[in-house]
C-alpha positions as CSV (number, residue, x, y, z in Angstrom):
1,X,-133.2,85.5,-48.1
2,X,-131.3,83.1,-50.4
3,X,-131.5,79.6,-49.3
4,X,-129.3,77.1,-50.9
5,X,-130.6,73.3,-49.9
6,X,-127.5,70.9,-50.8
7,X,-129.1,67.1,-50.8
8,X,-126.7,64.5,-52.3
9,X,-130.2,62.6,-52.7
10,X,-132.9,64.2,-54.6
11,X,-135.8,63.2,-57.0
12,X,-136.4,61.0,-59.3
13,X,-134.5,59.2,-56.2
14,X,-137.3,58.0,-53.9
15,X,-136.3,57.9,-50.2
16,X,-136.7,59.8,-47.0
17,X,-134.2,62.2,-47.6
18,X,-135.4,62.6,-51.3
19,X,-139.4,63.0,-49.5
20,X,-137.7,65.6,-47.1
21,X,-136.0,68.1,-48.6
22,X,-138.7,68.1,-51.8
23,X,-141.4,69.0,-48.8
24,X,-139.3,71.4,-47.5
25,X,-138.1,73.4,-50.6
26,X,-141.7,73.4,-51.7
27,X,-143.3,74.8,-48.6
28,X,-140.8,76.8,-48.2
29,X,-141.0,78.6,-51.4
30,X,-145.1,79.4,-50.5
31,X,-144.1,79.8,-46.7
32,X,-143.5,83.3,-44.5
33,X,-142.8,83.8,-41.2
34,X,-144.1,86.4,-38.7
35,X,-141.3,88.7,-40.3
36,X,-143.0,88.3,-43.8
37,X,-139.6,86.9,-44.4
38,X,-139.3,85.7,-48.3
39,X,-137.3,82.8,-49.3
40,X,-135.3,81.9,-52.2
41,X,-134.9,78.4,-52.6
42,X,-132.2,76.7,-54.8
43,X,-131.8,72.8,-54.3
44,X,-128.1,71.5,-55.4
45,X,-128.1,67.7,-56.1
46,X,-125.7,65.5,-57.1
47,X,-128.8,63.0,-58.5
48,X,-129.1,62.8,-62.2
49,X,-132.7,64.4,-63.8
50,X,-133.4,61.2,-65.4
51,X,-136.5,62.7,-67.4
52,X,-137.9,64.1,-64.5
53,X,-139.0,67.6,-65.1
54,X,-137.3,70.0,-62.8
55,X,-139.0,72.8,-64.5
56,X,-142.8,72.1,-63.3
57,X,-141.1,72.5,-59.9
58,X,-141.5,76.1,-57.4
59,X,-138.1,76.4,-57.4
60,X,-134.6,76.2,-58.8
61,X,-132.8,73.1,-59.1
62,X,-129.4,72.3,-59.8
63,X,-128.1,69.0,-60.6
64,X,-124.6,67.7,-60.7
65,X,-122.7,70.9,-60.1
66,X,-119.0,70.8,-60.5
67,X,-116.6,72.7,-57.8
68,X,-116.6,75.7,-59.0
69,X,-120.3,75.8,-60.0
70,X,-120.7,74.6,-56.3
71,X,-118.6,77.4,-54.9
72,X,-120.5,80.0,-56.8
73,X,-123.9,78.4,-56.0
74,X,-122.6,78.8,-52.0
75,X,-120.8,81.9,-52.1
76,X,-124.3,83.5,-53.3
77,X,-126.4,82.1,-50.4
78,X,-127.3,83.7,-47.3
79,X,-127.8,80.4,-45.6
80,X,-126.8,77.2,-46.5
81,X,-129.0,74.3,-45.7
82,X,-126.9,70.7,-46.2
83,X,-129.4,67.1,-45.3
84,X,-126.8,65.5,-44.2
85,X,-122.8,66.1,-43.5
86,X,-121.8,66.1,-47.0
87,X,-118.1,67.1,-47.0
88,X,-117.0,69.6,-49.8
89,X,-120.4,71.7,-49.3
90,X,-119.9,72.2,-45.4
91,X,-116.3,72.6,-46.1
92,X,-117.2,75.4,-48.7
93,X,-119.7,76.7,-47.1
94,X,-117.5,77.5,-43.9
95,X,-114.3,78.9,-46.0
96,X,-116.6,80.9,-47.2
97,X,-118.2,81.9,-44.0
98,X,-121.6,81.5,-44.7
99,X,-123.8,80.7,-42.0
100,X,-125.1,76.9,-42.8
101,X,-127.2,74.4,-41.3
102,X,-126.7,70.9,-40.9
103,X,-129.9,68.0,-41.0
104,X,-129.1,65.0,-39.4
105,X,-130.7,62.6,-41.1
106,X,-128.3,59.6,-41.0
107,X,-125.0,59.3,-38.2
108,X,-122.2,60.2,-40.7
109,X,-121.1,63.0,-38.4
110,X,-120.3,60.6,-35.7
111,X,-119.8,56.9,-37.7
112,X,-118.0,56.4,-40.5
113,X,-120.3,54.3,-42.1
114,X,-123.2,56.8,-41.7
115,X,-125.6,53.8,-40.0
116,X,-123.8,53.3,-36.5
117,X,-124.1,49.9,-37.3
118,X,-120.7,47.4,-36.2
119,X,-119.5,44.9,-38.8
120,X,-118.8,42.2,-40.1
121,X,-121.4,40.8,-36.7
122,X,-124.0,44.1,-37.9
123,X,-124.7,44.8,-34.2
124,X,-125.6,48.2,-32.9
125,X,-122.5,50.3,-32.6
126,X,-122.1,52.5,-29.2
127,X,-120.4,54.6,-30.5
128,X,-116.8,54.2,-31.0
129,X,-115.8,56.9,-33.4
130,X,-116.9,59.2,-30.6
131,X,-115.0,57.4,-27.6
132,X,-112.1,57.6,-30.0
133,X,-111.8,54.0,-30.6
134,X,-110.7,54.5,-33.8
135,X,-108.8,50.6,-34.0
136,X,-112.4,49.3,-34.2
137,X,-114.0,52.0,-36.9
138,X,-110.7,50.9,-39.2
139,X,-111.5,47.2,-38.8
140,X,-115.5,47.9,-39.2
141,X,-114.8,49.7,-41.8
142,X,-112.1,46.9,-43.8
143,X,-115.2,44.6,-43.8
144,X,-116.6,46.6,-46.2
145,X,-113.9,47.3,-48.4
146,X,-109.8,47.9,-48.5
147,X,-107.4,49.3,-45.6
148,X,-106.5,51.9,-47.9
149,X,-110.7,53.3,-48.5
150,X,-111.2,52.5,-45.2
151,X,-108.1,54.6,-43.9
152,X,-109.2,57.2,-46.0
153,X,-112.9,57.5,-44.9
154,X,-112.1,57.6,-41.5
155,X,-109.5,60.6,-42.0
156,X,-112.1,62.1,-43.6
157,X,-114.5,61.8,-40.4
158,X,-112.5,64.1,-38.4
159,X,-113.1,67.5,-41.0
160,X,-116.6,66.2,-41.2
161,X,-117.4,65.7,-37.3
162,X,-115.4,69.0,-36.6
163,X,-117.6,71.0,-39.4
164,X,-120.5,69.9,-37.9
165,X,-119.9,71.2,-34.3
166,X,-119.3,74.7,-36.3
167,X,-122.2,74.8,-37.9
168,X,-124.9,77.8,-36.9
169,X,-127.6,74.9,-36.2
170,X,-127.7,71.2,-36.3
171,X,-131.1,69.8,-36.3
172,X,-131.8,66.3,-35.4
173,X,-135.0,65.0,-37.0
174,X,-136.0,63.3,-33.8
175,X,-134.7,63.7,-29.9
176,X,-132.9,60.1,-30.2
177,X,-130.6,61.6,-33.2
178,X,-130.0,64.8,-31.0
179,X,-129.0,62.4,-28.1
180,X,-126.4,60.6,-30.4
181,X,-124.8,63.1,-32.2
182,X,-124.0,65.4,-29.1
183,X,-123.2,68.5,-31.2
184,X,-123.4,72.1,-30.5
185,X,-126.0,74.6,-31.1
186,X,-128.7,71.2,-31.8
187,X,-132.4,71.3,-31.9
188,X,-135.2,68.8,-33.0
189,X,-137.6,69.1,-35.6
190,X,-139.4,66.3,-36.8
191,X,-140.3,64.9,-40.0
192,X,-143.3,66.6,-41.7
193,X,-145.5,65.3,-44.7
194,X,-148.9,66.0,-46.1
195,X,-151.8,64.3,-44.2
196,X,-152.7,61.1,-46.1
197,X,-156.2,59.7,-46.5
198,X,-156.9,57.3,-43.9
199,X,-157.8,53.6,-45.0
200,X,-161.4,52.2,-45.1
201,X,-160.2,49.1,-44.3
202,X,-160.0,48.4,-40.8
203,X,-163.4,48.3,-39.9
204,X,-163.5,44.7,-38.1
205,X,-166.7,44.1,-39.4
206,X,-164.7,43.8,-42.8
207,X,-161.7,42.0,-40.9
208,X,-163.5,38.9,-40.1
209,X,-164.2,38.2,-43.1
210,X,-160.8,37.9,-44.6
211,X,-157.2,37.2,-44.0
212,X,-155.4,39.8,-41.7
213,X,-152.8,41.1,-43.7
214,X,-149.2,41.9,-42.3
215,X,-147.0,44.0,-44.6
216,X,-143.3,45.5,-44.4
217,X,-142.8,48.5,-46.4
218,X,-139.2,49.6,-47.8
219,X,-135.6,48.8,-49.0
220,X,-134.3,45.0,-48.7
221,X,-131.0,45.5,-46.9
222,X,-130.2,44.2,-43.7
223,X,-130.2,46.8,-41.3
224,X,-133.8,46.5,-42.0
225,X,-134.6,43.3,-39.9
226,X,-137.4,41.7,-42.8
227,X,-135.8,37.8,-41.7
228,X,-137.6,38.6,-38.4
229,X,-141.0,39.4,-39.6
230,X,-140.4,36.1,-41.8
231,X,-139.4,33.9,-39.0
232,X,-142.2,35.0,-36.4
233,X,-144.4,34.6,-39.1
234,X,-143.1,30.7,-39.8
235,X,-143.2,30.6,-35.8
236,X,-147.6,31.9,-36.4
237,X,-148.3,29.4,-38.9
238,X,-149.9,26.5,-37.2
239,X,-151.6,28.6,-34.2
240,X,-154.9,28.5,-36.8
241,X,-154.8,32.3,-37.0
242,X,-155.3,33.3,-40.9
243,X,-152.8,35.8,-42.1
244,X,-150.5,36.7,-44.8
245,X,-147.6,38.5,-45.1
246,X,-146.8,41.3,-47.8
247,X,-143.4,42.2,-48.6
248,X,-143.4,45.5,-50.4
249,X,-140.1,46.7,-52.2
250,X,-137.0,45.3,-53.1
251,X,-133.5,45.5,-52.6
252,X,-130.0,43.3,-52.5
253,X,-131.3,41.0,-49.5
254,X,-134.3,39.6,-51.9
255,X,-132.1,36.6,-52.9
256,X,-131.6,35.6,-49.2
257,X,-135.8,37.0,-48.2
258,X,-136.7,33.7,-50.4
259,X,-134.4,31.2,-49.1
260,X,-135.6,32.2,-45.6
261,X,-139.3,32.5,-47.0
262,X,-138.7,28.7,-47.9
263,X,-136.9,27.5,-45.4
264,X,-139.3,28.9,-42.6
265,X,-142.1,26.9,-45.2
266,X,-144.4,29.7,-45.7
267,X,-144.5,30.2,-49.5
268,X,-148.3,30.2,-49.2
269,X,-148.5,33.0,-46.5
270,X,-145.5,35.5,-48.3
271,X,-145.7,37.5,-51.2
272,X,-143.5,39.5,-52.5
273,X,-144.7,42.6,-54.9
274,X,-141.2,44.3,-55.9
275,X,-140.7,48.0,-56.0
276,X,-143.8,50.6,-56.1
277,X,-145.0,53.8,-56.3
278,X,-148.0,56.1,-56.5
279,X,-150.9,54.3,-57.3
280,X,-149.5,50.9,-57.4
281,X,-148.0,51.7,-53.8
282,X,-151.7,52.7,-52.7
283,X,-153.5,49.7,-54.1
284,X,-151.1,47.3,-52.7
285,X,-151.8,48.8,-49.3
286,X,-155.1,49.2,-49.7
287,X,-156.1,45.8,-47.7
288,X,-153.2,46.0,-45.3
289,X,-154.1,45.9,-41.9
290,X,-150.8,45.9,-39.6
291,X,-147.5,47.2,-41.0
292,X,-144.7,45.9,-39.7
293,X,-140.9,47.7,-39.0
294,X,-138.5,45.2,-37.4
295,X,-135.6,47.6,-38.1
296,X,-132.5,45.7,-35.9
297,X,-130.5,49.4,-36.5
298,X,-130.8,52.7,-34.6
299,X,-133.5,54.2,-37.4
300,X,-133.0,57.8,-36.8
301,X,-136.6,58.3,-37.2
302,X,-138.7,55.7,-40.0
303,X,-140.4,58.2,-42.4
304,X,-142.1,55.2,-43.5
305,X,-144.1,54.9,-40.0
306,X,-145.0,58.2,-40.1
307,X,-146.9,57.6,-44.0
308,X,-148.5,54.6,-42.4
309,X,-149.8,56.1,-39.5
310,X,-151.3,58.6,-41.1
311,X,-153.0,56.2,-43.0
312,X,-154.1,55.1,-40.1
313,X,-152.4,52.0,-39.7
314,X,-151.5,49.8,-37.4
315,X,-147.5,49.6,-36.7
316,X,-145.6,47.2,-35.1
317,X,-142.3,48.4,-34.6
318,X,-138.5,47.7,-32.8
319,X,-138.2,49.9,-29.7
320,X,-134.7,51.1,-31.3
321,X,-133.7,54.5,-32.0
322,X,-135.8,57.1,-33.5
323,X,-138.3,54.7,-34.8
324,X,-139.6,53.8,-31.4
325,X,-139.7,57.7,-30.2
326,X,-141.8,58.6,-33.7
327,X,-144.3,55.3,-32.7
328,X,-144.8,55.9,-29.1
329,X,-147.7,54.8,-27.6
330,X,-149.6,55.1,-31.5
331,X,-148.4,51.5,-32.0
332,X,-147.3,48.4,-30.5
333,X,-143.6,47.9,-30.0
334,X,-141.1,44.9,-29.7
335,X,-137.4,44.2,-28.1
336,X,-134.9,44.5,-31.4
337,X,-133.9,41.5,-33.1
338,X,-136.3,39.2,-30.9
339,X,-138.2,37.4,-33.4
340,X,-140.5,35.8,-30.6
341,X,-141.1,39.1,-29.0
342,X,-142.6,40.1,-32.9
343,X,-144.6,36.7,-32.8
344,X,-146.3,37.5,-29.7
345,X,-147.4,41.1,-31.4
346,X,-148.4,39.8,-34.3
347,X,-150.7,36.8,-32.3
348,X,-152.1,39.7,-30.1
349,X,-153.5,41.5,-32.7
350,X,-154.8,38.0,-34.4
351,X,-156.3,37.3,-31.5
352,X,-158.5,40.3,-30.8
353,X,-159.0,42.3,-34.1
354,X,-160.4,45.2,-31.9
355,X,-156.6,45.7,-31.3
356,X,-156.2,47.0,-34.9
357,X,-159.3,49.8,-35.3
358,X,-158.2,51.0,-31.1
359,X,-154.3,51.3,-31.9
360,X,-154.7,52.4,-35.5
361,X,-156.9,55.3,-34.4
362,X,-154.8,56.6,-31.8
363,X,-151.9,56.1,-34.6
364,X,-153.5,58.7,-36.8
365,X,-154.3,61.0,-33.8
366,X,-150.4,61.4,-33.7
367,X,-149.6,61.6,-37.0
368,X,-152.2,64.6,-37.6
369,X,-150.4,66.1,-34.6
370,X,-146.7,66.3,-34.4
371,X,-145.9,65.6,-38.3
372,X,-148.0,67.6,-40.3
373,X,-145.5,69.4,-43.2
374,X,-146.5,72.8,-42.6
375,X,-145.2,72.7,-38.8
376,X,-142.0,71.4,-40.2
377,X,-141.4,74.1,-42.7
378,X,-142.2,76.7,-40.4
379,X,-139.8,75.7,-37.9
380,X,-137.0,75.5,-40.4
381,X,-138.6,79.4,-41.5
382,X,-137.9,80.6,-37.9
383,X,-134.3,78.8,-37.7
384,X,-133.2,80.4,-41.1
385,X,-135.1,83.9,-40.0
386,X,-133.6,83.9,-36.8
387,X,-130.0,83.0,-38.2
388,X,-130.7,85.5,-40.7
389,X,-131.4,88.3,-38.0
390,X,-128.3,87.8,-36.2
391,X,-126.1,88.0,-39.4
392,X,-127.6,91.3,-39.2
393,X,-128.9,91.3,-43.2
């Protein structure tokens, strides 16, 4: 079987899409299903190499394809696997009728801004592409940038929305995405990655004697919520609890992090460590006792709270979206955008450490459960075989 995997985000990129689709290819190279089925795997990107070695990789990758290179690449396949809506391959794909499957990682098949998020006020939108209030998509989208882009991408959402309910299979990487997109022939199958060594660190013998350290993890963007972890933390500081706060990553919204971080007076209690990776990433988690998600979007599922509990970590998280479905009961959770509601979380677990070792445990108890890697790879093996079968190849 010849899978072509087209991911508009691949590595060097870092990201959950990027995390996704590498995991996938890869076990899917080594993986066979009860039908001793053997796939092909060729991963179409429009990310640049950038030094990264494509060849030390199980598979084929190509980057940057032009339209015709993309039409061959398609018309070759026996099943097209796109993460994510992306418009001239699923257009492609179906002229050429090949069957293809669509992973929902994002909303774009249903918002035309891909986050379901309502500007220029960045509320939660309900939906309004889908009720066919297209008046408000047209002014959320003109906040962004001109009438005539913003006409233009929501044109485009109709082809894409209408591809998508033609596809062979749309998989929603958590039950919250399946709920929202409403599309035909949908199934769920959660994020998978490799188990992750739990941390020695939250033994409480260990905890009393130090700080307890609170940490965010990921891109500084709005959607995000980080001001809230800030604020509840300036909210903390004179309760005569010790803590710090770690902001891992970086990202457009740092400018505006440090003039709350200021203004909230908590310079001594926040640092900030930039981008990292690998080992870097590790070591500056190493000591990190809760991590923190105060996401004020729908997150269609929060790969990053998935690597933390299966570093068995505690996670405070909003009850929004697929972030709150992939927590569960593994965590402690907090009304959206209610800073207060985060304080009172975060003063819990400072107030009896045995919170962190009794939730963290049960955190990595679900992580080792529901998303290993190999139980996602083999689903996506039986979708493909079983799409394969009917094609009658």
């Amino acid at each position: 079987m010849n899978l072509l995997i087209c991911s508009h985000y691949f590595a060097p990129s870092i990201g959950g899409v990027e995390t996704a689709v590498m995991s996938l290819a890869q076990g899917l190279v080594e993986c066979k299903t009860e039908k001793s089925t053997i796939i092909d795997v060729t991963v179409a990107t429009d990310t640049a190499a950038e030094g990264f070695d494509d060849n030390a990789l199980p598979f084929k990758v190509v980057r940057r394809p032009g339209l015709r290179a993309l039409w061959t690449l398609i018309r070759r396949a026996d099943i097209v696997h796109l993460a994510g809506p992306t418009l001239v391959p699923l257009l492609f794909a179906f002229l050429l009728r090949k069957h293809y499957v669509i992973e929902h990682h994002g909303y774009q098949s249903i918002c035309p801004n891909g986050v379901l998020i309502q500007y220029p006020n960045r509320s939660m939108c309900p939906g309004h592409f889908q009720a066919r209030r297209y008046d408000k998509c047209f002014r959320c989208l003109t906040t962004e940038t001109s009438a005539v882009n913003a006409l233009a991408r929501l044109i485009l959402m109709f082809p894409r929305n209408l591809l998508s309910k033609a596809a062979d299979a749309n998989v929603a990487i958590t039950e919250h995405v399946r709920r929202r997109h409403e599309l035909p022939n949908s199934r769920v199958i959660y994020y998978g990655i490799s188990s992750l060594k739990p941390t020695t660190e939250l033994r409480p013998a260990r905890v009393r004697n130090r700080r307890i350290c609170f940490a965010y993890v990921g891109r500084f963007v709005p959607e995000k919520g980080i001001d809230l972890l800030l604020r509840a933390s300036g909210s903390l500081r004179d309760c005569n609890l010790p803590f710090n706060v770690r902001l891992i990553g970086d990202g457009p919204l740092r400018e505006e992090l440090t003039t709350v971080i200021a203004a909230e007076k908590i310079e001594d209690l926040v640092g900030i460590t930039g981008f990292l990776t690998g080992s870097a990433l590790e070591s500056a988690l190493c000591d990190v006792d809760v991590v923190v998600m105060p996401s004020v979007w729908e997150e269609t599922a929060g790969l990053s709270a998935i690597e933390q509990m299966m570093r068995g970590k505690l996670v405070i998280a909003s009850s929004v979206g697929g972030l709150a479905e992939v927590v569960a009961d593994a965590g402690m959770l907090f009304e959206t955008g209610d800073a207060a509601a985060l304080a009172q979380c975060m003063k819990k677990v400072l107030s009896d450490l045995s919170t962190i070792d009794n939730v963290s445990e049960r955190a990595r108890k679900r992580a080792l459960g529901v998303f290993q890697v190999d139980r996602m790879v083999q689903e996506h093996a039986v979708l493909y075989r079983d799409i394969h079968a009917r094609s009658g190849k």
